[in-house]
C-alpha positions as CSV (number, residue, x, y, z in Angstrom):
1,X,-43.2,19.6,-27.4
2,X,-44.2,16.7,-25.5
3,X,-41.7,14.5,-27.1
4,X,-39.2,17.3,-25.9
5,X,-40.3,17.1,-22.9
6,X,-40.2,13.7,-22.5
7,X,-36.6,13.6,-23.7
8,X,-35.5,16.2,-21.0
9,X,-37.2,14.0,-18.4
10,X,-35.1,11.1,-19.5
11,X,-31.7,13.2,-19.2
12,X,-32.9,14.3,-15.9
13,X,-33.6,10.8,-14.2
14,X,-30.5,9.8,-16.2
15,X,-28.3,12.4,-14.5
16,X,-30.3,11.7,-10.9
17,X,-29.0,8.1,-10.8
18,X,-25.3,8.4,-11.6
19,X,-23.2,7.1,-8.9
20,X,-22.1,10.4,-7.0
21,X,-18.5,11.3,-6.7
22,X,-16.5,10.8,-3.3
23,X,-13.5,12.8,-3.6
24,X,-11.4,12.4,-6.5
25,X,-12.2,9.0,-7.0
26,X,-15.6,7.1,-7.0
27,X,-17.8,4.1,-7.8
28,X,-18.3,5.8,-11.3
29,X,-17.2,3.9,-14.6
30,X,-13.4,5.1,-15.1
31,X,-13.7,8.4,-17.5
32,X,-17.3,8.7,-16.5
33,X,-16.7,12.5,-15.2
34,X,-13.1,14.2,-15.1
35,X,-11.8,14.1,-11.2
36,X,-11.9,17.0,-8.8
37,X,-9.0,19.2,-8.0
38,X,-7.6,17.2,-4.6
39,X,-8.9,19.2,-1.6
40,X,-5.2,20.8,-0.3
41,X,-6.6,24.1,1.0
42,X,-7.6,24.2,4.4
43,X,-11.2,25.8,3.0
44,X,-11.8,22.1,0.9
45,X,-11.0,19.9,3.8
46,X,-14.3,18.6,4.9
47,X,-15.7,16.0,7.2
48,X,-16.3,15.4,10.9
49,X,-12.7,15.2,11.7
50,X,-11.2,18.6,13.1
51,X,-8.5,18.6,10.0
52,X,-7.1,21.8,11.6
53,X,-6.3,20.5,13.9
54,X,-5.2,17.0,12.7
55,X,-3.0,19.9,10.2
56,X,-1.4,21.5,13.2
57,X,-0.4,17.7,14.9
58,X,1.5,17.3,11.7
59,X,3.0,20.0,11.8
60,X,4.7,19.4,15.2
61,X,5.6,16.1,13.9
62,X,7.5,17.6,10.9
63,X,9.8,19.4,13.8
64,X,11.7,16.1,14.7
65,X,14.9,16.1,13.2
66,X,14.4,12.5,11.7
67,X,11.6,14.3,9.2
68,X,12.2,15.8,5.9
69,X,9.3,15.6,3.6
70,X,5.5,14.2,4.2
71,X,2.9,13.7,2.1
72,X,-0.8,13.0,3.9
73,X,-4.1,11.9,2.2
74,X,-7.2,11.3,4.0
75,X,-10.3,9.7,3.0
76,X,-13.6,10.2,5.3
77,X,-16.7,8.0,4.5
78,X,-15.6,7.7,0.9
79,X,-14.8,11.0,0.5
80,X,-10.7,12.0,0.1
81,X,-11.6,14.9,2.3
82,X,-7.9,16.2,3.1
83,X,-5.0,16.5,0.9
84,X,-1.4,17.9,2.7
85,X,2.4,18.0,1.7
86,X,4.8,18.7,4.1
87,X,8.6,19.5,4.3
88,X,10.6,19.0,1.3
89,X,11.8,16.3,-1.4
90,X,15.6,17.3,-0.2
91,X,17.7,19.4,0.9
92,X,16.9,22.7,-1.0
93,X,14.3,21.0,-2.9
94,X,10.6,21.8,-3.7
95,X,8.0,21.7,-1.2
96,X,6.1,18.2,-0.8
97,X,2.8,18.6,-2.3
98,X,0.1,16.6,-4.0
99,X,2.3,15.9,-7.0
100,X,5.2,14.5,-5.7
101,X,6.0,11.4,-6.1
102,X,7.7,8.8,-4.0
103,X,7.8,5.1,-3.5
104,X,5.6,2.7,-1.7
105,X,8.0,0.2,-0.7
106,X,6.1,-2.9,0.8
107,X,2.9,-1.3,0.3
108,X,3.3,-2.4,-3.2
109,X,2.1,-6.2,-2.1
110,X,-1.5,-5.0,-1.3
111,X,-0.9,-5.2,-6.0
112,X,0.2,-8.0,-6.3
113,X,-2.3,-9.6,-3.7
114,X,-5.1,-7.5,-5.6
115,X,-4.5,-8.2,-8.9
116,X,-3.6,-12.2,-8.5
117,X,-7.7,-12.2,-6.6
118,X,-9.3,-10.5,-9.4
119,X,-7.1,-12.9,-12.1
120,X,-8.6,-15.8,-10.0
121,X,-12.2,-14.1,-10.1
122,X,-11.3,-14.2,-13.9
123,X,-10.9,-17.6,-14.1
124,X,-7.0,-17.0,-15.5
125,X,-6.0,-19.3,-12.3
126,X,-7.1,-20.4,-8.8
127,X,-5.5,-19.1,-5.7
128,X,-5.5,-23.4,-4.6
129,X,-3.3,-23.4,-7.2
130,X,0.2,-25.0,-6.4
131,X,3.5,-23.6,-7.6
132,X,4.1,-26.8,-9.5
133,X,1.3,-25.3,-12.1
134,X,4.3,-23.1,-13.1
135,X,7.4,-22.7,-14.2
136,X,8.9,-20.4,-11.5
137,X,11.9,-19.9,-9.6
138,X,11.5,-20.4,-6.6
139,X,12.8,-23.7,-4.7
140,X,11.9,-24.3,-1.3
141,X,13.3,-26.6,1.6
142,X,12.1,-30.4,0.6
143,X,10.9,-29.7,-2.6
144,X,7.9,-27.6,-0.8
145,X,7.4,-25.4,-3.3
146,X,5.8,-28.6,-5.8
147,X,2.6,-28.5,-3.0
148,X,2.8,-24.7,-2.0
149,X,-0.4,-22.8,-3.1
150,X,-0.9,-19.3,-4.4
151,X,-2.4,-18.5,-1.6
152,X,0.2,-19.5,0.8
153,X,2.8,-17.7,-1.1
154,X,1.1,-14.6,-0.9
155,X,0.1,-15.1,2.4
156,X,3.8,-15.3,3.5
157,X,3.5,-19.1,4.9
158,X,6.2,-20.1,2.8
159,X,8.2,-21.5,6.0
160,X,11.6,-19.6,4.8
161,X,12.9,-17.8,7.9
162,X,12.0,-13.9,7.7
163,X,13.1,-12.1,5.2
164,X,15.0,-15.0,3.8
165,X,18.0,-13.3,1.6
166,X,17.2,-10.2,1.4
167,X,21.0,-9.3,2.0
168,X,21.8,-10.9,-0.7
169,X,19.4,-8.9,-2.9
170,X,20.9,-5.8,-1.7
171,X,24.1,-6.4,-2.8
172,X,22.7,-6.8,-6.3
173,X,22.3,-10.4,-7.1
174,X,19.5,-11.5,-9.6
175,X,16.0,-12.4,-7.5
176,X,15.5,-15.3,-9.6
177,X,19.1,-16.9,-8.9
178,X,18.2,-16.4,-5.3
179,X,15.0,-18.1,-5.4
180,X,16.6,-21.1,-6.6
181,X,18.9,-21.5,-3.3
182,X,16.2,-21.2,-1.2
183,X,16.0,-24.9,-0.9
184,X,19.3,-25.1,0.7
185,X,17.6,-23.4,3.9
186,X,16.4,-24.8,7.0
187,X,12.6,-24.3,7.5
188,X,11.5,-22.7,10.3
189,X,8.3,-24.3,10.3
190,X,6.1,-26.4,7.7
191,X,5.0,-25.0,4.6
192,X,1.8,-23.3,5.2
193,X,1.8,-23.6,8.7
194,X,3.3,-19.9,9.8
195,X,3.5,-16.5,8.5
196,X,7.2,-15.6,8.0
197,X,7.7,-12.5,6.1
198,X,9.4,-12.7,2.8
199,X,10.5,-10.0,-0.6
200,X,12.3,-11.8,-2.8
201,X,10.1,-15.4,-2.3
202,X,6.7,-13.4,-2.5
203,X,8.0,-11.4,-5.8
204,X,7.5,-15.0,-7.6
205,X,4.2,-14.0,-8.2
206,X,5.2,-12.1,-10.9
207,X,6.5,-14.8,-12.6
208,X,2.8,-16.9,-12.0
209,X,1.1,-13.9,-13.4
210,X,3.3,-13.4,-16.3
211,X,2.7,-17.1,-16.8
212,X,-1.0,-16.6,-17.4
213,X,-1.3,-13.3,-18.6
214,X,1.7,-12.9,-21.3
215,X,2.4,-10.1,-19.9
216,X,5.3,-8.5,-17.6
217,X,3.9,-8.1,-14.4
218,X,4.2,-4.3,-14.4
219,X,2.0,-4.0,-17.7
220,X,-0.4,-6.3,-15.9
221,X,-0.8,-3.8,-12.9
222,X,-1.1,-1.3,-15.2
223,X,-3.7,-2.6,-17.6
224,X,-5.6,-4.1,-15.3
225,X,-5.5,-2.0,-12.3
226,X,-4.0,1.3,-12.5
227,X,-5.4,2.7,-15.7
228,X,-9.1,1.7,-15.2
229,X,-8.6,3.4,-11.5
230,X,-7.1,6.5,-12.9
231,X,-3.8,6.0,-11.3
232,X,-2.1,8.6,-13.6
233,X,1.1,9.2,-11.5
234,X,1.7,5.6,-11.1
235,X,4.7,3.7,-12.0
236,X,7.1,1.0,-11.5
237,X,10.7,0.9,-11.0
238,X,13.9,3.2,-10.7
239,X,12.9,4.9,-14.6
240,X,9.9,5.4,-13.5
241,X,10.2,7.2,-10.4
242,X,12.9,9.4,-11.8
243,X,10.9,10.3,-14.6
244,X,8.3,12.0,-12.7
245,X,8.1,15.8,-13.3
246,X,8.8,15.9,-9.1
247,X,10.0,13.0,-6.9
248,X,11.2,13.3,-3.3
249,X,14.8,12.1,-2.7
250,X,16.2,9.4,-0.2
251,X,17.1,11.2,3.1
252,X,17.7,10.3,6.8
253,X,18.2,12.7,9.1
254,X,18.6,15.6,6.9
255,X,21.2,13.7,4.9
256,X,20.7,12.7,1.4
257,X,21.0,8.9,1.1
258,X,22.5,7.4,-2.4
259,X,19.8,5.8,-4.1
260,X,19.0,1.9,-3.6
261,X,17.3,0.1,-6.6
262,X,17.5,-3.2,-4.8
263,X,13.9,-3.5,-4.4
264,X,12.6,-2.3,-7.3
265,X,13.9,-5.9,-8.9
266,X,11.3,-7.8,-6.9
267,X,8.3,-5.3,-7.9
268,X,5.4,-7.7,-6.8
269,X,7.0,-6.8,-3.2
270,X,8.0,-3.3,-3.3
271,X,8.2,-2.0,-7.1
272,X,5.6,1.0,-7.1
273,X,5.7,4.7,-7.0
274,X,2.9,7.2,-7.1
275,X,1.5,10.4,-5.8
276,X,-0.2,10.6,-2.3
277,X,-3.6,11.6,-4.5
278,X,-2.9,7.6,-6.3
279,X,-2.4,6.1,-3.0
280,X,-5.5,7.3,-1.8
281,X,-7.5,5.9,-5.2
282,X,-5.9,2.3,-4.7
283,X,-7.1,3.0,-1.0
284,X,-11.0,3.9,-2.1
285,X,-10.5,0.6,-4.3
286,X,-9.7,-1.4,-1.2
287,X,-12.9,0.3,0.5
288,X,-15.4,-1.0,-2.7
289,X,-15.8,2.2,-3.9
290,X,-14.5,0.7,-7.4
291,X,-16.9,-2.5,-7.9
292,X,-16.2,-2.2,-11.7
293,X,-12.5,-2.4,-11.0
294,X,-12.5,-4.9,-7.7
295,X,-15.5,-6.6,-7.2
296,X,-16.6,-7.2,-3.5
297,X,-15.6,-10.7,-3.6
298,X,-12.5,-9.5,-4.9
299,X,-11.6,-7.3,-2.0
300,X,-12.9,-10.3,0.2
301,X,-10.3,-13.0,-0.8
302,X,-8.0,-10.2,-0.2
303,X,-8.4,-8.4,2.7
304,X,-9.2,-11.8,4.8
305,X,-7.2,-12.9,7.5
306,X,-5.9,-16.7,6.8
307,X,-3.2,-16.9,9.0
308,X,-1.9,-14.8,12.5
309,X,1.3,-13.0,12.3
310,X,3.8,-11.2,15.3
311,X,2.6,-7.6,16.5
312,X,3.2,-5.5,13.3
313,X,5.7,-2.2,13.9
314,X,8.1,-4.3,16.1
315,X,8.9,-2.2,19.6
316,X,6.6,1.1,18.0
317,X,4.5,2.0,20.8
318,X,1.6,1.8,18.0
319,X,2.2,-1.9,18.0
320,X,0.7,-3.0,21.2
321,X,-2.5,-1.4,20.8
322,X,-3.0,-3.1,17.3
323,X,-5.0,-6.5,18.3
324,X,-5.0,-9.9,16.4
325,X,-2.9,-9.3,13.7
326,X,-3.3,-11.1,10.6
327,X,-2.1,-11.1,7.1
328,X,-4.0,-11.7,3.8
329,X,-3.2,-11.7,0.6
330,X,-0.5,-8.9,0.6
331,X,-3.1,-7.3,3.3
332,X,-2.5,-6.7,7.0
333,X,-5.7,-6.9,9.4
334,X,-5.8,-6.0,13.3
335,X,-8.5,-4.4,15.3
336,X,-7.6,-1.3,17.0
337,X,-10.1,-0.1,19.9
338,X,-12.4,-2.5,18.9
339,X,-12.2,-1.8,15.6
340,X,-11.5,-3.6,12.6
341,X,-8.4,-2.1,10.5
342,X,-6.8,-3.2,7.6
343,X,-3.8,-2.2,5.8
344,X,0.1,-2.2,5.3
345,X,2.9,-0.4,5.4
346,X,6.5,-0.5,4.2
347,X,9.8,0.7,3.7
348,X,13.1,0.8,2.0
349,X,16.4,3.4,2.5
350,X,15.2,6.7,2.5
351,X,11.7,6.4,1.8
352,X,8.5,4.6,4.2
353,X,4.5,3.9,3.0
354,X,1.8,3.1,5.1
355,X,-2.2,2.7,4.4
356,X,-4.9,2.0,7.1
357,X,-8.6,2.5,7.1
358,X,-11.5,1.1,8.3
359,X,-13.8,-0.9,6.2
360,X,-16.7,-0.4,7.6
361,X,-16.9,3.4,7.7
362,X,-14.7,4.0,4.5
363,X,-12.7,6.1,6.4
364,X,-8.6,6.1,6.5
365,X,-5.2,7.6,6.4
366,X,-2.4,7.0,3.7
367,X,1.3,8.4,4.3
368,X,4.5,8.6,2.1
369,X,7.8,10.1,3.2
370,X,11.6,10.4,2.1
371,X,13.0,9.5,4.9
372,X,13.4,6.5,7.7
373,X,11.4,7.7,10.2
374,X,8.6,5.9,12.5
375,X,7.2,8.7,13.8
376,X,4.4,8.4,11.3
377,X,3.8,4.8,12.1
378,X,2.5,5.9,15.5
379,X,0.6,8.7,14.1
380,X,-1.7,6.8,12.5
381,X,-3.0,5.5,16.2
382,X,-3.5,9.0,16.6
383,X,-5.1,9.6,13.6
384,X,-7.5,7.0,14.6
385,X,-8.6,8.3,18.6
386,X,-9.5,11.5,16.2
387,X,-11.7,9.6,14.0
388,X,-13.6,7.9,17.0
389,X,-13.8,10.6,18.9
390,X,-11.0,9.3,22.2
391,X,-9.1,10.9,24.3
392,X,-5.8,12.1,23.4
393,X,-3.0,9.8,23.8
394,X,0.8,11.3,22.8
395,X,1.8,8.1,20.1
396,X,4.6,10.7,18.6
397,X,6.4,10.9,22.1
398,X,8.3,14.0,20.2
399,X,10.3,15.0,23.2
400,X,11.5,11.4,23.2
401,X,13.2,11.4,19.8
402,X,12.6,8.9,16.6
403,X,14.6,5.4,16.9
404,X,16.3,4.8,13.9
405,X,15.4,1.2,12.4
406,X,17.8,-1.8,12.3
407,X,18.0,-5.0,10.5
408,X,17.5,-5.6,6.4
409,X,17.0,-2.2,4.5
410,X,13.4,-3.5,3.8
411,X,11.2,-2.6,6.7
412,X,7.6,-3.6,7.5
């Protein structure tokens, strides 16, 4: 009996110190204890923040004509602690809910950044590592890309002009064809020196990766990353969005778009589908809640700032209250009302991403729609006065309409 007894202790003490869960995803051992049902009725949403009411904001929002389908994940101190769809994946088409699946567009560099970091924490290679370590692609203006660090590269101070090509990737040529004309391109400024946004320069990663891993960068993500988070519903490419049991189509306006699959040939810069449930995982990962996966040091080299960029969201009204910005490694940081933010969003025909939370509190929003509309760009400062407890302030401007976006298909 006493033996017995002391056994049951044991379990119980064992059981006492097991990390607990926060929402569907936690600092638990992957498989340690199967995941919660996502909390999409109005009785599971929990938390300090008034999600009724946060419910009823979208709701409005999903009036504008520029809207068709919405999928909204929040996650409150650690906790995912609201779970919505909205609209529809087209015309006629199933409601939005937590199993449809979209792209993520440029949200898909926060990977690439993550998973180079925790290959350097490895020891497989060193983010001081220069370009000329590996057999890649890319060429830059001058013969830059012999001195050109990992770090740079993914920190978009290549010196290319913005978006350098990306034209020429959307009317189908190979990425790795491109890279190699870079060099004929007039800087505009030195390696290193400047953020410039790039696609098809930043998707050489891929090619570093594959260089040290053996594998294709997509198994990489997956081995590495998506399977020891759980990311069931994420995938990679055209096959793998259309392979979902229920994906949202391309729309703007209402209107079906035809389907682009320029992008998904530079995957390091915007290859990824998934869920709004999956997006909300890789967003716990990026708030530590995942040390076995991305160690603090990890999420560190990430998430810091090394070098200052132009007000993200262009003319957005959300873009002048977003202080400071910076880019890391695939990882957008600004502060917003004094607090420190970090992110990214994205965007190709049809479809936009976007992920921001706060660091310190664990708390943040992630977005996915079928459709080219901003006004879910600006509702994330909303989203944010909520949190903190501010003063309303109409970011959706609804009786002011939704400008459409200009420029390369590719939006950030």
């Amino acid at each position: 009996m006493a033996v017995g007894a002391a056994v049951l202790l044991l379990l119980l003490l064992g059981a006492m110190l097991l990390p607990r869960t926060t929402g569907r995803l936690t600092s638990a051992p992957h498989g340690l204890a199967a995941a919660p049902a996502p909390p999409e009725r109005p009785q599971d949403w929990r938390g300090d923040i008034d999600y009724r009411a946060m419910d009823s904001r979208l709701r409005a929002m999903m009036t504008d004509r520029s809207m068709q389908g919405l999928a909204v994940a929040v996650v409150e101190k650690g906790r995912l602690s609201f779970v919505q769809g909205y609209g529809v994946t087209a015309e006629g088409g199933a409601p939005v809910d937590a199993r449809t699946v979209f792209r993520w567009a440029s949200l898909s560099k926060t990977v690439a950044g993550t998973l180079t970091a925790r290959l350097a924490a490895d020891g497989a290679l060193s983010l001081q590592d220069p370009l000329s370590a590996f057999d890649t692609s890319l060429k830059l203006p001058g013969d830059a890309q012999v001195g050109l660090t990992l770090e740079q590269l993914l920190s978009q101070r290549t010196g290319l002009g913005r978006n350098a090509y990306d034209g020429r990737l959307e009317d189908g040529e190979d990425p790795n064809v491109i890279r190699g004309s870079f060099a004929a391109l007039k800087p505009v400024c030195p390696p290193g020196t400047c953020h410039t946004y790039q696609n098809i320069a930043y998707d050489t990663i891929t090619e570093v990766i594959h260089a040290r891993t053996g594998l294709d960068y997509a198994e990489a993500v997956k081995r590495r990353l998506f399977e020891p988070l759980g990311m069931k519903s994420t995938t990679f490419g055209e096959a793998g969005l259309k392979s979902s049991a229920q994906w949202a189509r391309p729309t703007r306006h209402g209107r079906a778009l035809p389907f682009s699959d320029a992008y998904y040939h530079v995957p390091a810069a915007a290859g990824v589908n998934s869920t709004i449930v999956d997006l909300a995982i890789w967003m716990q990962a990026q708030m530590g809640l995942r040390p076995d996966v991305l160690s603090p040091s990890v999420l560190g080299e990430v998430q810091r700032s090394r070098v200052g960029t132009g007000r993200p969201y262009g003319r957005l009204n959300i873009a002048r209250e977003l202080k400071g910005p910076g880019y890391g490694l695939g990882m957008r940081s600004f502060t917003y009302r004094g607090h420190d933010l970090v992110g990214h969003s994205g965007g190709v025909a049809g479809y936009r991403a976007t992920m921001m939370f706060e660091p310190a509190t664990r708390t943040g929003i992630v977005m996915l729609w079928n459709s080219d509309a901003n006004l879910p760009f600006r509702y994330q400062a909303e989203f944010f006065d909520r949190v903190y407890g501010l003063p309303f302030t109409d970011f959706l401007e609804l009786d002011r309409g939704d400008p459409m976006p200009s420029g390369s298909e590719l939006a950030d």
